[in-house]
N, C-alpha and C positions, 0 to 999 in steps of 0.2 A: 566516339569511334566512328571510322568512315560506316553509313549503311550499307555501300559494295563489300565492304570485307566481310561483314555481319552475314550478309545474302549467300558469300561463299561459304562461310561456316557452316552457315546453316544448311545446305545443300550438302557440304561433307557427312554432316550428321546426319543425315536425310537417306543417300548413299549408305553409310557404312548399316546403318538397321537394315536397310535391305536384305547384304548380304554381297552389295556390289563393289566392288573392288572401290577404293578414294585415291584419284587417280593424285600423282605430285604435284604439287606448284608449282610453277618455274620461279617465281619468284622466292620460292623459302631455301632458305640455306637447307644441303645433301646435309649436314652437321658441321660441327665449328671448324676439322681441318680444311673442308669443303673437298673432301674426297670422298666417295662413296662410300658406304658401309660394308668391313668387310664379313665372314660368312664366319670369323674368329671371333668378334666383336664380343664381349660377356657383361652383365649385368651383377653385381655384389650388392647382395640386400642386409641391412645393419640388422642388428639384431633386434634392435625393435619393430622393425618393418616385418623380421621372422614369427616374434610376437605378437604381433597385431594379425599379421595371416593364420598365425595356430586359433587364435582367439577367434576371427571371424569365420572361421572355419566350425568352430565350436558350438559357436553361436548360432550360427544357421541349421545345426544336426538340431539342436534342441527347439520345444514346438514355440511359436507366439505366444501361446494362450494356456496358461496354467487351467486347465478346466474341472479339474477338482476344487483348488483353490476357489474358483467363479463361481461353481457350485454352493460353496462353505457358504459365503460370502452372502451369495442368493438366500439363503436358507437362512442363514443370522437375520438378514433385514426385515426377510417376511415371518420372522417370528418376534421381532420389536428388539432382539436380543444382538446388533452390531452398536458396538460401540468405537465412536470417533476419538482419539486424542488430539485432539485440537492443539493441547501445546509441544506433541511429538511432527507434527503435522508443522509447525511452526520455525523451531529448532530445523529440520529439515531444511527447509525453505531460505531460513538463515544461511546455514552450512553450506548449500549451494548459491547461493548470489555471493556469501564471500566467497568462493573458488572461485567464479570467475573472475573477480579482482586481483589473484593470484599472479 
């Protein structure tokens, strides 16, 4: 890829974290009819796209860090009393390298 485009990209991105407007290309197509955009224009998002916005909405209410759980967990190991299943731990591991074969 040319380094000049890269340099633009990267000044966009540089720009838009500011806060400062990212001003148009002249060289990029307004869109495919090459007429402006008009103020009617709408966006239709599939239902999975709905799904996955309920989801990561969901997902960000609830904390990182189970800290009870961490706690449990803490307290099992300093008392010699956590035990590993190594071949649940395995089977896992399995499970998931086959999906991404899927």
């Amino acid at each position: 890829m040319d380094q000049g485009i890269l340099g633009k990209i990267g000044n966009k991105v540089d720009e838009a974290g500011t806060g400062s407007k990212v001003s148009k290309d002249s060289a990029a197509p307004e869109n495919v009819s090459g007429s402006p955009a008009s103020p009617t224009d709408t966006v239709n998002l599939t239902s999975d796209a709905k799904l996955l916005e309920r989801l990561d909405k969901t997902l960000a209410s609830l904390p990182s860090v189970d800290s009870n759980r961490v706690a449990e967990i803490k307290t099992a190991i300093e008392n010699g009393d956590y035990q590993i299943d190594s071949d649940a731990i395995a089977e896992a591991m399995i499970r998931l390298d086959r999906s991404f074969g899927e």
